[in-house]
C-alpha positions, -999 to +999 in steps of 0.1 A: -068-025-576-052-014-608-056+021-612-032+030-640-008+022-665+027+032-667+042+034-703+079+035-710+099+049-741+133+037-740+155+064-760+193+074-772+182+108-761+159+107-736+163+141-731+152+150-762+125+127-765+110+142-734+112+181-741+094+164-773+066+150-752+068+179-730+071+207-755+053+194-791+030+168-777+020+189-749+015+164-723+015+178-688+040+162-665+054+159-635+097+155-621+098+128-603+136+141-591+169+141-609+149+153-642+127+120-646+100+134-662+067+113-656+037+127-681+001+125-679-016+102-707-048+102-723-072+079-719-059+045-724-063+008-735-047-027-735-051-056-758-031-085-769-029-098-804-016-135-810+019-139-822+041-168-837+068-147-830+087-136-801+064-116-771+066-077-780+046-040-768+035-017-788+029+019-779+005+036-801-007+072-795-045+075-811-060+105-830-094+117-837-083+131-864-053+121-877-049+143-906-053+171-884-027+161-858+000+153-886-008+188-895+000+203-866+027+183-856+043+191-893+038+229-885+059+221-855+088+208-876+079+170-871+089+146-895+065+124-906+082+090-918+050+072-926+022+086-945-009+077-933-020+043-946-054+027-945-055-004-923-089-028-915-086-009-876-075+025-886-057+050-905-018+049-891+015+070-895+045+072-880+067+104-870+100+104-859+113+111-824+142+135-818+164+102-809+159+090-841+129+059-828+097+064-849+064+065-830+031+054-845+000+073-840-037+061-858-071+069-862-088+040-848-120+031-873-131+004-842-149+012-812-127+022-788-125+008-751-120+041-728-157+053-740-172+027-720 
């Protein structure tokens, strides 16, 4: 049985990105040796959208509030390279990495799937 999902951010800096995740996002996390740090998730979901294009993933991160965490994450020194936007499934941004990748987060306006 599947009783999990493994997510993974490919980086320039890893390092960086992960004392990111660590350190601002505040995920708790485990070394899984040699510095390899695995981190706990929040709840999660999976769908899969139709595209005439070429098979891709997405990784968002979602918000309850997402003014809120761009707040904090601005009083943390993040920089925010998309303001939040109104979409028909949620309010998104984007902030940037330490590696330089940006990272979308949203504030889904849909029911989500990990309240069932």
């Amino acid at each position: 049985m599947i009783n999990g999902v493994h997510v993974i951010v490919h980086s320039r800096d890893a390092d960086a990105d992960r004392a990111f995740i660590r350190d601002v996002l505040g995920f708790p996390g485990v070394d899984a040796g040699g510095g390899w740090l695995i981190f706990k998730l929040p709840p999660a979901e999976i769908a899969a959208h139709p595209t005439d294009g070429e098979p891709r993933h997405e990784l968002y991160l979602m918000c309850d509030d997402l003014e809120q965490t761009l707040d904090d994450l601005r009083s943390k020194g993040v920089e925010i390279t998309k303001p939040p936007s109104a979409q028909g499934w949620g309010t998104l941004a984007t902030v940037r990495l330490p590696s330089g990748a940006e990272l979308p987060l949203y504030e889904p306006h849909h029911q989500v799937a990990y309240d069932l």
